[in-house]
C-alpha positions as CSV (number, residue, x, y, z in Angstrom):
1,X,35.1,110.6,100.7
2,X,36.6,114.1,100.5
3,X,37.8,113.7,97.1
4,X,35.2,111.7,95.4
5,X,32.9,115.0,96.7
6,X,35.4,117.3,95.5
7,X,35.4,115.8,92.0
8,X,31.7,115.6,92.1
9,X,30.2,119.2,93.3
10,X,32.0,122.4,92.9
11,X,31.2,122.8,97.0
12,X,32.9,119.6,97.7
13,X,32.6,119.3,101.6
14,X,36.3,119.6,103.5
15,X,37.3,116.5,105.3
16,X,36.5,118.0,109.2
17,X,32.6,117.9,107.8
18,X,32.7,114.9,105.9
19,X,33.6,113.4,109.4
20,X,31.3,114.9,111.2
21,X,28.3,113.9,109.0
22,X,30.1,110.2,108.9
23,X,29.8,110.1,113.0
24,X,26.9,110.9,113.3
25,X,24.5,110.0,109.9
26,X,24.4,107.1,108.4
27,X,27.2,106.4,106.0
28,X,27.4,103.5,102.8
29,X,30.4,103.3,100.8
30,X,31.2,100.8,97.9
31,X,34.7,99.6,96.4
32,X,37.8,99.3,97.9
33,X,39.2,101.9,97.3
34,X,36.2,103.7,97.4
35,X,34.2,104.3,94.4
36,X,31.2,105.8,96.0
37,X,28.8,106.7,99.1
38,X,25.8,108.4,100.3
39,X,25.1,109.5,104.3
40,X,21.5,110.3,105.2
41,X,20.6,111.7,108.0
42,X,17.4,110.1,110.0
43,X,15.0,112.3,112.0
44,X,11.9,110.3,113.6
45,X,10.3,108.7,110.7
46,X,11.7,110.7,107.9
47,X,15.1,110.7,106.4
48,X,17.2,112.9,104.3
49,X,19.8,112.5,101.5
50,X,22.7,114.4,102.3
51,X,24.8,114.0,99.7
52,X,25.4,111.0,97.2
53,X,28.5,110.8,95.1
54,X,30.3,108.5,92.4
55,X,33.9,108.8,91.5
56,X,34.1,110.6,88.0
57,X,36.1,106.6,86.7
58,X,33.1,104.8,88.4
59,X,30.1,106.4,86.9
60,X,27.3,104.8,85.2
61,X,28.0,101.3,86.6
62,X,24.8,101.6,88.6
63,X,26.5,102.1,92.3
64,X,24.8,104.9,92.9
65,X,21.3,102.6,92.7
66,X,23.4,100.4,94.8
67,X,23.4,103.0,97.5
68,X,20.1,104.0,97.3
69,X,18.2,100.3,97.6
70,X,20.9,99.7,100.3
71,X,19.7,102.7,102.5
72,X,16.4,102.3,101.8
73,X,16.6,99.1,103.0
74,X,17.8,100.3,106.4
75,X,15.6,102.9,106.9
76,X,12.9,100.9,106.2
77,X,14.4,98.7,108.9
78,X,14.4,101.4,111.4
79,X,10.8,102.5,110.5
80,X,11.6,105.3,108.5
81,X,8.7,106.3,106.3
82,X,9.8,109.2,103.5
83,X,13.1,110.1,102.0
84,X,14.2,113.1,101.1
85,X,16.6,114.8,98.7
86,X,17.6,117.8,97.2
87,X,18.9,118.0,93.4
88,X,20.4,120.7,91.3
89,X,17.2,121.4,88.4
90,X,20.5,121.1,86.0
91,X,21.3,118.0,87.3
92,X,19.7,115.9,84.8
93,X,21.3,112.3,85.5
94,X,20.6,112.6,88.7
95,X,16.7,113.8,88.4
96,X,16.7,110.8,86.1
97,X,18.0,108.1,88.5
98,X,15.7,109.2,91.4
99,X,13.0,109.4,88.7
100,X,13.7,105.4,87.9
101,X,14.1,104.3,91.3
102,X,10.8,105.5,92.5
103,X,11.7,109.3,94.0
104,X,9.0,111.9,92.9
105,X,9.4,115.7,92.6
106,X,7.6,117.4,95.5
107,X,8.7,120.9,95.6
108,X,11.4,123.6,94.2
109,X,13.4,125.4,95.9
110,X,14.6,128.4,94.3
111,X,18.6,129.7,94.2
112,X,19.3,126.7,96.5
113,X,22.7,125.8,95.5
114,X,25.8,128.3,94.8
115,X,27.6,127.5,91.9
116,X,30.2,129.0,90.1
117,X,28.1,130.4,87.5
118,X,25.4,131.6,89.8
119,X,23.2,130.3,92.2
120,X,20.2,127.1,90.8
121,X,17.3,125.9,92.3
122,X,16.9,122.9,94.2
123,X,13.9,120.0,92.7
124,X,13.2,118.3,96.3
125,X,12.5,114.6,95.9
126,X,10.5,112.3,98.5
127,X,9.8,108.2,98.2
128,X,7.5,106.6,100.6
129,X,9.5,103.8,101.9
């Protein structure tokens, strides 16, 4: 999970905090090997996206809408009411897939993420489950 973060934001998370957030969030992979996963972390009846991520050779094949129905299917499961996620604003494909599947922008959060060029804002996203 490491790697496929590594290859997918500059901040890739190091594998002692991957584990932690896989022990204690919940945690969806697909492939074998691994192709891609999300963990959310679930807080009464809201819920937040952590991270999502897609190997760089698996992208565009629709996994990461995999994911996102699969999770939202638990959570709705455990009575979770609204997810939450945070995206780059440069992060078109992504705005784009939560856009499709229902997520709508709810607030901006400006010089959110570090980047090697600079810090960007944040577009949060929320979808009533």
């Amino acid at each position: 999970m490491s790697t496929i973060h590594r290859k997918s934001f500059s901040a890739g998370w190091p594998p002692a905090e991957m584990r932690l957030h896989i022990d204690k969030d919940l945690c969806l992979g697909l492939g074998d090997p691994l192709s891609a996963f999300i963990l959310v972390q679930i807080g009464g009846d809201q819920a937040d996206i952590l991270t999502i991520a897609t190997h760089p050779e698996h992208r565009r094949k629709g996994l990461a809408k995999q994911l996102l129905s699969q999770a939202e299917t638990i959570l709705r499961e455990q009575e979770v009411q609204t997810l939450f996620l945070d995206v780059s604003e440069l992060n078109d494909s992504a705005k784009s897939l939560y856009k499709a599947c229902g997520y709508q922008a709810v607030g901006r959060r400006p010089r959110y993420y570090r980047t090697p060029a600079g810090r960007v804002a944040s577009i949060t996203f929320s979808k009533s489950l």
